[in-house]
TIDODO-793097 format. One line per 10 residues: their letters; for each residue z, x, y of C-alpha. Coordinates in steps of 0.5 Angstrom, whole numbers. Each point is the difference from the previous one (the first is absolute). Layout:
BEGIN
A	Z,X,Y | ... $
! end
This chain:
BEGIN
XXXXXXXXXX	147,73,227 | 1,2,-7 | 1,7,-3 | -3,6,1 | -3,2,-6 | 2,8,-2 | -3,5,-5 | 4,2,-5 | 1,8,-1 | -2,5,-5 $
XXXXXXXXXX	5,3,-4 | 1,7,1 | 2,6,-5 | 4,6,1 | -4,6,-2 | 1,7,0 | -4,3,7 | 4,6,1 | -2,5,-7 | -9,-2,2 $
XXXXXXXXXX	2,0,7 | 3,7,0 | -5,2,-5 | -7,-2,4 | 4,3,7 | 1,7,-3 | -7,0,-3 | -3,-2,6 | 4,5,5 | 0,5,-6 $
XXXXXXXXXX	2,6,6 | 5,-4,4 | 7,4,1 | 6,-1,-4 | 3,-3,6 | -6,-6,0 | 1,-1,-7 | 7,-1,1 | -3,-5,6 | -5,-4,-4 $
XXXXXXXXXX	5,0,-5 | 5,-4,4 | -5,-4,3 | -2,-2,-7 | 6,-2,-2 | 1,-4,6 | -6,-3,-1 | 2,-3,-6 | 6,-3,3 | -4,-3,6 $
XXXXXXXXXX	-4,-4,-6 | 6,-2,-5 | 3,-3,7 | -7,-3,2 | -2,-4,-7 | 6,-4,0 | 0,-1,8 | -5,-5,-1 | 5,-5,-4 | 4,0,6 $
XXXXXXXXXX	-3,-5,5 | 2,2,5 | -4,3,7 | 4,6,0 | -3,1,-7 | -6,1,3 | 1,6,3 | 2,4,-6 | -5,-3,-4 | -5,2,6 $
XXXXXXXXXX	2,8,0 | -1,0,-7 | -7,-2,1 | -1,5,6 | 2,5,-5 | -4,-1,-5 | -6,0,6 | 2,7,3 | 0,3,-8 | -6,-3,-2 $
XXXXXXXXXX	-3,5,6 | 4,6,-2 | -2,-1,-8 | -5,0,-5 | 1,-8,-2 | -3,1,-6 | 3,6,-3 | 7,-4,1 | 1,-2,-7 | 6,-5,1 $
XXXXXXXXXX	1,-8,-5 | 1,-4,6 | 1,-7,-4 | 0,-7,3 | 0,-7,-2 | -4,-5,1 | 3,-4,6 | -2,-8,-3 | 1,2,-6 | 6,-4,-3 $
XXXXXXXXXX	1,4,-7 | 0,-4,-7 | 6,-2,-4 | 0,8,-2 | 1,2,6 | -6,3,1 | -4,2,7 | -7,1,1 | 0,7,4 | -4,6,1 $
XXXXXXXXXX	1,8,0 | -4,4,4 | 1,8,1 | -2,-1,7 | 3,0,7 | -5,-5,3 | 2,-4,-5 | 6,0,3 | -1,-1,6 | -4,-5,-2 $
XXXXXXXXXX	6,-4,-3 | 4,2,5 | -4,-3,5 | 0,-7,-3 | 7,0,-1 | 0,1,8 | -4,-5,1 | 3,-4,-5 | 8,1,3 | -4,-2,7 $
XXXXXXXXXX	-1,-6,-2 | 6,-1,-3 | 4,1,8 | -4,-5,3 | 0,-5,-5 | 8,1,1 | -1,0,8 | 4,-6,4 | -6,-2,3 | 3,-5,5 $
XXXXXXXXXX	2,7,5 | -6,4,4 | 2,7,-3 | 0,-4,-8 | -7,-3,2 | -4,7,3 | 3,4,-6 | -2,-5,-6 | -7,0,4 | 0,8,0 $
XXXXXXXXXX	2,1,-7 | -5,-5,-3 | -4,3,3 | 1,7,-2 | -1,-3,-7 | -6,-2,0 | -3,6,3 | 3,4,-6 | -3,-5,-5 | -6,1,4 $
XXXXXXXXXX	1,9,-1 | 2,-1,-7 | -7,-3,-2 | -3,5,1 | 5,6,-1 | 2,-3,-7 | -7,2,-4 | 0,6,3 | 8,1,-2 | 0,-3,-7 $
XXXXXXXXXX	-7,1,-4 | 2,-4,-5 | 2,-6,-2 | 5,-2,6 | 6,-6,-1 | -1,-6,3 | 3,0,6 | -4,5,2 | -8,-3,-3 | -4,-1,7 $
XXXXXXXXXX	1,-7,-2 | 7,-1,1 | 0,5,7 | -5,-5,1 | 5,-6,0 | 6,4,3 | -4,3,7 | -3,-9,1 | 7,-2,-2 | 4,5,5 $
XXXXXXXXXX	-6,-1,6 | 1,-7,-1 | 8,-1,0 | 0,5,6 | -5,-6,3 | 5,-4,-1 | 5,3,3 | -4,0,6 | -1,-6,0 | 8,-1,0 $
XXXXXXXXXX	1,5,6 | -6,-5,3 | 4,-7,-1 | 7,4,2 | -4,2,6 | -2,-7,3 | -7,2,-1 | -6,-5,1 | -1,-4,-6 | -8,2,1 $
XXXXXXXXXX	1,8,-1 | 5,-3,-6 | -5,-4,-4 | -5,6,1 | 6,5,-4 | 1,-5,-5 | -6,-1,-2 | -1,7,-1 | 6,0,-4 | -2,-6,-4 $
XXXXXXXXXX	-7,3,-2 | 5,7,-1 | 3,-4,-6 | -6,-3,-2 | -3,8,-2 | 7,1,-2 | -1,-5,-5 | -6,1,-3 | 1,7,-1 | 6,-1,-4 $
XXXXXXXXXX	-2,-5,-4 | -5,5,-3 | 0,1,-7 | 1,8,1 | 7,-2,3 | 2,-7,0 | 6,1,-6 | 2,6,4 | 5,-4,6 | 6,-4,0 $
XXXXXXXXXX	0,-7,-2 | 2,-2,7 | -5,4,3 | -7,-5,0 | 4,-5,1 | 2,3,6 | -6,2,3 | -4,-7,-2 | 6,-3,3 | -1,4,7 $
XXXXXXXXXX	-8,-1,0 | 2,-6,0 | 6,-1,4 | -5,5,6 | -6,-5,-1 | 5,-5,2 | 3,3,7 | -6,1,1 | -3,-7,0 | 8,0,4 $
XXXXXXXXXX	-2,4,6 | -6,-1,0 | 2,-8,1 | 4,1,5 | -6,3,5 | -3,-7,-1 | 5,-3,2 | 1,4,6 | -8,-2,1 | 0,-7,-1 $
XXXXXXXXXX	-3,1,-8 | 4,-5,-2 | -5,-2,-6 | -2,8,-1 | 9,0,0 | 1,-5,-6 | -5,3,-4 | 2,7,0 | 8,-3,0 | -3,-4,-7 $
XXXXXXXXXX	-2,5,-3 | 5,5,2 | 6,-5,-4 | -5,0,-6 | 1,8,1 | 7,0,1 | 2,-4,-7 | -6,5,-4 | 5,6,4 | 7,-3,-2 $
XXXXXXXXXX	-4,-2,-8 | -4,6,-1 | 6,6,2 | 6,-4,-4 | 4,-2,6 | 1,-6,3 | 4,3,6 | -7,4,2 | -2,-1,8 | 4,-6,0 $
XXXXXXXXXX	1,0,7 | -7,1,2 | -1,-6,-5 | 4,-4,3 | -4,2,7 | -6,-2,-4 | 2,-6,-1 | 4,-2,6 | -7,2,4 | -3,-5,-5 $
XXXXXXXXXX	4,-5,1 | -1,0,8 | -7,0,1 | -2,-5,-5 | 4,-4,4 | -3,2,7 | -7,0,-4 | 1,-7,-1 | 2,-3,5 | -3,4,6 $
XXXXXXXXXX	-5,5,-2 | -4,-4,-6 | -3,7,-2 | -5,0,-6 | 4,6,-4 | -6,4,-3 | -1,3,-7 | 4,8,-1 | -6,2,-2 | -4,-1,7 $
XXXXXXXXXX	6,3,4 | -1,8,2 | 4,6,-2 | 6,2,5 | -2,7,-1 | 2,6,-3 | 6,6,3 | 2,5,-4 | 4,5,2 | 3,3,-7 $
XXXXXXXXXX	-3,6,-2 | 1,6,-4 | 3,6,3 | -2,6,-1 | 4,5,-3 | 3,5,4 | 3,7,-2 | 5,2,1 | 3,-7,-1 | 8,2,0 $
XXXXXXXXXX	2,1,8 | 4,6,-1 | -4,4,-6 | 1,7,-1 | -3,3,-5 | 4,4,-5 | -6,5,-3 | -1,3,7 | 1,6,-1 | -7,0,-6 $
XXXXXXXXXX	-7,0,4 | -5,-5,-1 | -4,2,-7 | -6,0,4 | 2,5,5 | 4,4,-6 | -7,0,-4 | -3,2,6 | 4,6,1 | 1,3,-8 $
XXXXXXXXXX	-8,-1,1 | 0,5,6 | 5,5,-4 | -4,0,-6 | -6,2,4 | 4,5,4 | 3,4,-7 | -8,-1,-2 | -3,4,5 | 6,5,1 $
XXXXXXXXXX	-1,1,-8 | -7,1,2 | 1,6,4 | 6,2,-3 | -4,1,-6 | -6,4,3 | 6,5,2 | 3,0,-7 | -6,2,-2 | -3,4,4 $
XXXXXXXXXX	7,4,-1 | -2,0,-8 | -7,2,1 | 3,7,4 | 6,1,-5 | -5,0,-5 | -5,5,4 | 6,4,1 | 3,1,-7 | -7,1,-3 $
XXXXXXXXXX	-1,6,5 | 8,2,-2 | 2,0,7 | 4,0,4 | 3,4,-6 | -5,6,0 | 1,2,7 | 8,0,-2 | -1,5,-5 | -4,5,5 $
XXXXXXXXXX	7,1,3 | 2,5,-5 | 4,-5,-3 | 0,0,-7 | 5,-6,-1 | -1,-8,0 | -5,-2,6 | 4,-2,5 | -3,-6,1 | 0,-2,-8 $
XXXXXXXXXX	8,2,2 | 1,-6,4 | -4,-5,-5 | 3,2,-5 | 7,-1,3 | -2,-7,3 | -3,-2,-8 | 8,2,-2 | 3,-3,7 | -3,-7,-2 $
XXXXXXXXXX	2,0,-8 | -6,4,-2 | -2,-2,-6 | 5,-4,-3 | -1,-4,6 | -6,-2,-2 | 0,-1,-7 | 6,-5,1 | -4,-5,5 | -6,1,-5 $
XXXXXXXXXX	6,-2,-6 | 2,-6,4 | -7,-3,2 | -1,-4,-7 | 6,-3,1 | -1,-3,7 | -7,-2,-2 | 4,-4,-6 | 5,-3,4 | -6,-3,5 $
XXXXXXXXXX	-5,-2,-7 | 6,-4,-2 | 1,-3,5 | -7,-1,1 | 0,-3,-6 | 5,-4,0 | -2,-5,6 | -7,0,-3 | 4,-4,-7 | 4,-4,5 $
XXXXXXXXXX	-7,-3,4 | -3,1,-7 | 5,-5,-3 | 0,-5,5 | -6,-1,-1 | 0,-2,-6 | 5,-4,0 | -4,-4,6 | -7,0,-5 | 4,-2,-6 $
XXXXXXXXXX	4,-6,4 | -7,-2,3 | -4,0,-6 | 6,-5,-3 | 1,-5,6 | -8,1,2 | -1,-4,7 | 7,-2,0 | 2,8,1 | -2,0,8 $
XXXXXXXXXX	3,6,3 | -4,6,2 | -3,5,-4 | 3,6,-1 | -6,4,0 | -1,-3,8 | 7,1,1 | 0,8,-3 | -6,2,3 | 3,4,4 $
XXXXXXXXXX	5,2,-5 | -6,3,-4 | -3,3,5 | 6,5,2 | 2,1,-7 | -7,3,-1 | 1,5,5 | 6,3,-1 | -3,1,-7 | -6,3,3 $
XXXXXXXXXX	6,4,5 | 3,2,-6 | -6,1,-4 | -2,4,6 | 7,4,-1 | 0,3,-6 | -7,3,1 | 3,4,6 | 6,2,-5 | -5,3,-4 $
XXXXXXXXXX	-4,4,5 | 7,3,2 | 2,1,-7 | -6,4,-1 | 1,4,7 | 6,2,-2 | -2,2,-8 | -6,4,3 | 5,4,6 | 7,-1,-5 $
XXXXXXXXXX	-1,8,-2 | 0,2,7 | 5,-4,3 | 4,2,-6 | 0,7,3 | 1,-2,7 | 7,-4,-2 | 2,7,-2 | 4,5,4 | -3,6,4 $
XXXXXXXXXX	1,5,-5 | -2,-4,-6 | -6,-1,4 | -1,7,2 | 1,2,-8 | -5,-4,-2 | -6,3,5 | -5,5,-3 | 0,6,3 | -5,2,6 $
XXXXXXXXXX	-6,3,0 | 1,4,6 | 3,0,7 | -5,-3,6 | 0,3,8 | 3,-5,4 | -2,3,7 | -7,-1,-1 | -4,-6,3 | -2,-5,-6 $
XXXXXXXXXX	8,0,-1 | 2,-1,7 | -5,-6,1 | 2,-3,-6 | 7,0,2 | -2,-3,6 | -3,-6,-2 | 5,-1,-5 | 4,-1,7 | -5,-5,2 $
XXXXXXXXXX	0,-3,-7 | 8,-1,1 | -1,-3,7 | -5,-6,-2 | 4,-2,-6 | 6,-1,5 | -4,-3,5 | -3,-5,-5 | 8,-1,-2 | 1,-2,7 $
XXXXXXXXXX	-6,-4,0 | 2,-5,-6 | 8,-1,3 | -4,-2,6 | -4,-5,-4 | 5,-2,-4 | 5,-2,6 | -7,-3,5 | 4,-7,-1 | -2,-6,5 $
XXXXXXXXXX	3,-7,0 | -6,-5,0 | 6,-7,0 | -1,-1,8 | -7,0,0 | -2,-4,-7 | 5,-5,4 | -2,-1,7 | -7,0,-5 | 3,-6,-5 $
XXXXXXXXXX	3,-4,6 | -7,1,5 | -5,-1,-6 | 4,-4,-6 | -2,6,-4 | 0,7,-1 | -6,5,0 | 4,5,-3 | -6,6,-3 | -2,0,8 $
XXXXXXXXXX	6,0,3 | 3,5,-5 | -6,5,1 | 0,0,6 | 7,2,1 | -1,6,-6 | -6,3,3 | 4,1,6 | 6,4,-4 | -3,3,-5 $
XXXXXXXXXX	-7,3,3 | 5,6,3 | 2,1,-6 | -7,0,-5 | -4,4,5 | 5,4,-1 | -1,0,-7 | -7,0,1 | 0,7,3 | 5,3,-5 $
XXXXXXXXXX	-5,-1,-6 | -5,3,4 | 4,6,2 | 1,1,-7 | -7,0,-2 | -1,7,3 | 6,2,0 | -1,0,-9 | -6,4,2 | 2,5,4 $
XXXXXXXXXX	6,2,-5 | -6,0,-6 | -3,5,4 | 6,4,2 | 2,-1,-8 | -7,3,-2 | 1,6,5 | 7,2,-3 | -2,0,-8 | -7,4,4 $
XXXXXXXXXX	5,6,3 | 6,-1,-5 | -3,-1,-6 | 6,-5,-2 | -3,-6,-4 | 1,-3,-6 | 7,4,-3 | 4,-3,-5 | 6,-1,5 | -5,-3,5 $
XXXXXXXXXX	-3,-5,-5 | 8,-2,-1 | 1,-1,8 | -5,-5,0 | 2,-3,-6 | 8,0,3 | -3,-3,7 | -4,-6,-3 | 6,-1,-4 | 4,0,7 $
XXXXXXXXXX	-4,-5,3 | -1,-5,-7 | 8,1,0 | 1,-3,8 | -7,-6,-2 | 3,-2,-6 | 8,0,2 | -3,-5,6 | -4,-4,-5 | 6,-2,-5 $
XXXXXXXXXX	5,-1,5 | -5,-4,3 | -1,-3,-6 | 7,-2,-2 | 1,-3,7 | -6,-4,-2 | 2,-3,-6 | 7,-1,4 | -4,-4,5 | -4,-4,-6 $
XXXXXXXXXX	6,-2,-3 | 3,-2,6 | -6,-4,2 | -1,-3,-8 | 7,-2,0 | -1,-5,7 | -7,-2,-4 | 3,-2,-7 | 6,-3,5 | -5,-4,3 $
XXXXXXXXXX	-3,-2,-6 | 7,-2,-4 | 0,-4,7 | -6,-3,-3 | 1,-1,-6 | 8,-4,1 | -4,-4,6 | -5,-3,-6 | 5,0,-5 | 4,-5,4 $
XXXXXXXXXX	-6,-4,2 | -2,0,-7 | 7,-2,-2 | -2,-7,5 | -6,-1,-2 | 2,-1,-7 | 5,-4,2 | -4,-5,4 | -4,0,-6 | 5,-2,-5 $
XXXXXXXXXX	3,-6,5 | -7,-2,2 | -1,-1,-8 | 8,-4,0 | -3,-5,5 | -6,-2,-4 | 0,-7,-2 | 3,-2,-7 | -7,-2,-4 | 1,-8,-2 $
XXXXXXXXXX	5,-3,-6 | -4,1,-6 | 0,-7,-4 | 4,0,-6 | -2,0,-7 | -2,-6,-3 | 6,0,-5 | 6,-1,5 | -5,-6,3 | 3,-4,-5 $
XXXXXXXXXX	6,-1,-5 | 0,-6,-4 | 6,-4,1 | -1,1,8 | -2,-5,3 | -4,2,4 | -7,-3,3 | -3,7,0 | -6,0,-5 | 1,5,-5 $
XXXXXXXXXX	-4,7,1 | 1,-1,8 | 4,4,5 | 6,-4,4 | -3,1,8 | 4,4,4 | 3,-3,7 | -3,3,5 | 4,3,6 | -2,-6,4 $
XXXXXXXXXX	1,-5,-5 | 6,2,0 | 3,-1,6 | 4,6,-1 | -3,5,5 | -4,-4,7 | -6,1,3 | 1,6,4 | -1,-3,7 | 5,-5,-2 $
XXXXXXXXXX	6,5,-1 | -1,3,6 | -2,-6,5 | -8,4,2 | -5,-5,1 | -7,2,0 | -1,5,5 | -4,-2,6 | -8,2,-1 | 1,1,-8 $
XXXXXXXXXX	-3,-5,-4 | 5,-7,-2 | 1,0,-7 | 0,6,-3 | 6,2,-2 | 3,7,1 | 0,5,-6 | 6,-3,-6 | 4,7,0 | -1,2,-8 $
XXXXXXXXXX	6,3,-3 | -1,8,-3 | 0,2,-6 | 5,6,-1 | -3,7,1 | -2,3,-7 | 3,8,-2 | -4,4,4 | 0,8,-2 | -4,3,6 $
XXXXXXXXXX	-3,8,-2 | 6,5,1 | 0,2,8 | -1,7,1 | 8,3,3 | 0,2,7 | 2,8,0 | 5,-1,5 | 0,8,2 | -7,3,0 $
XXXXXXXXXX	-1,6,-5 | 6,6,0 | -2,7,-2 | 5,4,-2 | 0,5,5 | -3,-2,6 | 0,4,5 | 3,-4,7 | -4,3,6 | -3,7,0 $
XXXXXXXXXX	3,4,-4 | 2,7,2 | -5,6,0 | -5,-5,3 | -4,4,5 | -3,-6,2 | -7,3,0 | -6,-3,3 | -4,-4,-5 | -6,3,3 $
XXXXXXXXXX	0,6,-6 | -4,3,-4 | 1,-3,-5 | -3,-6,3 | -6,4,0 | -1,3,-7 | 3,-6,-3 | 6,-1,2 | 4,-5,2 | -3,-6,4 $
XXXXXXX	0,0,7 | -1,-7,1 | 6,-4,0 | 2,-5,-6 | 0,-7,3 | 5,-2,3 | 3,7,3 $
! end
């Protein structure tokens, strides 16, 4: 038998997977530990490792090659569950495999920002390397033969995934090794090579010749449809100048076996006309094989046989059988046996994978569980919220009634209230208004640092597509690589709402600035010592009866006004800390169901842990409603027998106990602001991260293209010689024939002799089943490849935007107070989370 015909490889690019891989897994698991950052670090970089080795395995042609380029492919299987392939922003970059470059040293290859495309070229060169081990196996060993078939095998069922994974994977235009035409070709010819070593196994097993007809029939038409599909304009100049040849060699050669062995059963039968005839005929196949695949040795043995075979029954027929021998076309087909078929694509291909990204959750499971965080904190903000503003609503009750200052005083006590004593020391304890004053100074600068940034990563995807319209509009059709307006869609979208975020943000600095211009005087005096307060009170109207019963229940519902705001403390820690792990139930769910319901399941499991605690909430708020009302009727009893209301020292408690209570909302406000903008900038920079990934990604996929372009227009053909001018036709004195005022001819290539027809330099005859006598295309020379001055290329920013002074962490006097305030209500800071949180 000849060769077995191999695939050439895709040739690989090193590109840099670890600063997007890292960038994409830190925004994706944005709340993992620094003890899982670490891991995944590492697993990044072991990643990248794993992929240098793989890509130049495939070169190594060898069965224990298969191993690591398997586990490289397995890899990329098990991240694409645990990713948003679409987000990962990589240049992956691979030649053409058929492409045989130009003069220049140009390939034809693509680069595509995507890890399908990836997997996809990956994929090709597996199949590729097996074909390459089977065709180098000794096919005179049992162990050689079941591997070659095997791997054949294997091949054609990845060529076969690969017309339908390759569209899919490359929205443009692909290289032509991976159009559906040539993976067309490459699945026929690997099934039928894979027949063709199971007819070896067959021959070497002493099979009957009738079951070995029936499998070379088969192979023959496999090479017939082999043939015909390579010969399609769309890839004929694609393959090696052997391959052809070789395949119309092997029809041929597989035509003649089967004639061959099919013989052989006449003979066995007696058909001794029937045996002539195909004997005849399989000769004739026989020198067509050794013609039409240029090699004079091809199936010499079965040749040989053939005629031997011949040579007897002639003899036999003539002088015992007489046998009429009937015309081919009147014989009936022996019949077709295929046993080569494509395999199916099992995962995971490598015999002992072991995923190194272990340790990241499928992202199915990981969106299904931030899902159920986010709709966790909104109904715990809900109650949260309910209670805050049922706090607020009894604090402005009280401070409108003076209370519970005007009990306070009714103890003969002529000093500070009591209870303006503990709010003026816990206003100093916590910085009183120097405190606020500072947080309110640095606000503007925060939001600035996240503007800029901001701004920045919208100029980045601004300029790319520009560059992109500009080289579009100059190269017209010829620019055939993706919009950036489809590719940056998404882009667009988040960048729209963090400038909503931030938009959003800067209403909420100015309500709390007003709060605190409105209650600023009041704070002032609370930031005050005690005896400086003191001094600055007006002098009292008169002294009030604490033994009497208007004073005595006012101070008793003071106590219960007390008792509810602890309770409601107790509540909100409780639903702050009511947590519950969702992972084993979307699991069993992902693994029963294939999908995961998570707004049910979530639902379900919340109701259970938080309606304790919202019909705890429920009762407070309408345990206040009377409360607030008994305490207005006992206040009206009080100013009733005291006659205490509406002093100038009573009008100053107020004012100092709403002072009191803007002072406690509004240092939670800016310190949940700062945190805020703290976070925004954390998110924004893994954004902007993400889009300098984007934007290398294209610039290198850019940087190709235009250099297709300019090989592609090096290899047009030079334009034909332009007749000389009418005076240099002729000179006086020359001599010549020429008449004057006409050119001299120009020789042409094939006058000349220099350069043969091109089935004579390399001893190709005209395949079998193409047209004799057209000739094969005359190899043009290329001109050299004008100056080319592409559009300036946007620099990649090799690090994402530093501010001077941007914190790490969070920074120290960060209370980390519920997001749930009141200035999310007032306008204040959003309670939503930005993308990606």
């Amino acid at each position: 038998m000849s060769k077995f015909l191999g695939v050439p490889l895709k040739k690989p690019s090193e590109v840099d997977v670890v600063k997007p891989l890292n960038n994409l897994i830190q925004s994706t698991y944005n709340g993992a530990t620094e003890e899982e950052k670490s891991k995944y670090a590492e697993a990044v970089n072991e990643f990248s490792k794993q992929r240098n080795t793989a890509i130049w395995k495939f070169f190594e042609k060898y069965e224990a090659s298969l191993e690591i380029v398997y586990a490289y492919y397995d890899q990329i299987c098990a991240l694409e569950t645990k990713i948003s392939v679409s987000e990962l922003q990589i240049p992956f970059k691979w030649k053409d495999a058929f492409d045989k470059g130009s003069i220049f040293g140009g390939k034809i290859s693509l680069t595509h920002t995507s890890l399908l495309y990836e997997k996809v070229c990956v994929l090709f060169n597996i199949a590729a390397l097996q074909s390459s081990i089977a065709a180098n196996q000794a096919l005179d060993s049992d162990e050689g033969l079941k591997l070659a078939i095997k791997l054949l095998q294997q091949s054609a069922g990845i060529f076969q995934y690969l017309k339908g994974a390759t569209p899919a994977a490359v929205p443009s235009e692909p290289t032509p090794d991976l159009s559906q035409d040539t993976l067309t070709v490459l699945q026929a010819l690997m099934v039928a090579q894979a027949q063709e070593v199971f007819i070896l196994k067959a021959i070497k097993d002493n099979m009957k010749d009738q079951i070995i007809a029936k499998l070379c029939c088969q192979a023959e038409e496999f090479y017939a449809d082999v043939l015909r599909a390579m010969q399609k304009e769309s890839v004929r100049s694609l393959w090696e100048k052997e391959w052809i040849p070789t395949v119309a060699g092997k029809q041929a050669g597989f035509h003649a076996l089967t004639q061959l062995y099919q013989s052989l059963v006449c003979r066995a039968s007696k058909k001794i006309g029937e045996e002539i005839a195909r004997l005849r005929n399989a000769i004739e196949l026989f020198k067509a094989a050794q013609s039409r695949g240029g090699n004079e040795t091809y199936l010499d043995e079965y040749f040989s046989r053939a005629k031997r075979n011949l040579a007897e029954s002639t003899k036999d027929n003539e002088f015992i059988y007489n046998e009429i021998i009937p015309d081919l076309s009147t014989l009936p087909s022996p019949g077709k046996a295929q046993l080569a078929k494509p395999l199916p694509i099992g995962v995971p291909l490598a015999a002992n994978f072991k995923d190194i990204f272990s340790s990241l959750v499928p992202v199915e499971l990981h969106r299904a569980l931030t899902a159920s965080d986010m709709r966790r904190n909104e109904i715990v903000n809900v109650e949260i919220m309910k209670l805050r503003e049922a706090t607020q609503t009894l604090n402005a009750v009280l401070a409108s009634l003076n209370l519970p200052a005007a009990v306070e005083t009714a103890d003969g006590n002529s000093g500070l209230p009591p209870s303006l004593k503990d709010k003026a020391l816990e206003v100093r304890q916590k910085g009183g208004i120097e405190n606020v004053q500072t947080l309110l100074k640095d606000l503007p600068e925060l939001l600035n640092r996240n503007r800029e940034i901001l701004d920045e990563t919208e100029r980045l995807l601004d300029e790319e597509r520009d560059s992109d319209n500009q080289l579009r509009t100059q190269f017209k059709e010829r620019w055939t690589r993706i919009g950036s307006d489809k590719l940056t869609e998404m882009f667009r979208t988040n960048a729209k709402k963090y400038r909503e975020v931030i938009t959003n943000a800067i209403e909420a600095d100015k309500v709390v600035r007003q709060k605190f211009e409105a209650n600023q005087k009041g704070i002032q005096l609370l930031s005050l010592p005690p005896d400086q307060i003191q001094q600055s009170l007006p002098s009292a109207s008169g002294s009030v009866d604490p033994n009497c019963s208007s004073v005595q229940r006012l101070k008793k519902l003071m106590d219960d006004v007390e008792t509810i705001k602890a309770e409601r403390e107790a509540v909100e820690s409780e639903l702050k800390a009511a947590t519950f792990d969702m992972k084993d139930e979307f699991l069993i769910a992902l693994q029963k169901d294939g999908a995961i319901d998570e707004p049910a399941l979530s639902l379900a499991r919340i109701g259970q842990v938080l309606n304790p605690l919202q019909q705890q909430v429920r009762e407070s708020v309408e345990r206040q409603q009377s409360l607030v009302a008994d305490i207005q009727s006992a206040h009206g009893a009080f100013v009733s027998e005291t006659g205490s209301c509406g002093s100038s020292r009573d009008t100053l408690y107020q004012e100092l106990a709403t002072a009191y209570d803007s002072y406690i909302e509004l240092s939670g406000n800016l310190q949940e602001g700062t945190k805020f903008y703290n976070d925004l900038t954390q998110l924004l920079v893994v954004f902007q991260n993400k889009i300098s990934d984007f934007v290398f990604a294209r610039k290198t996929e850019k940087e190709e293209l235009l250099k297709d372009l300019t090989t592609e227009s090096s290899r047009q053909a030079c334009p034909a010689t332009p007749a000389l001018p009418s005076h240099y036709a002729s000179t006086s004195g020359s001599g010549s024939d020429i008449p004057p005022g006409s050119a001299p001819s120009v020789p042409s290539v094939a006058s000349t002799g220099n350069i043969p027809y091109p089935a004579q330099v390399h001893g190709m005859p005209v395949p079998y089943g193409a047209q004799p006598g057209v000739p094969y295309p005359a190899y043009v020379p290329a001109p050299m490849p004008q100056s080319f001055n592409p559009y300036a290329t946007l620099p990649y920013p090799g690090t994402a935007y530093q501010y001077q002074g941007f914190p790490q962490g969070p920074q120290p006097g960060h209370y980390g107070t519920y997001p749930g305030s009141y200035a999310n209500q007032q306008g204040g800071y959003p309670n939503q989370k930005p993308p990606g949180w």
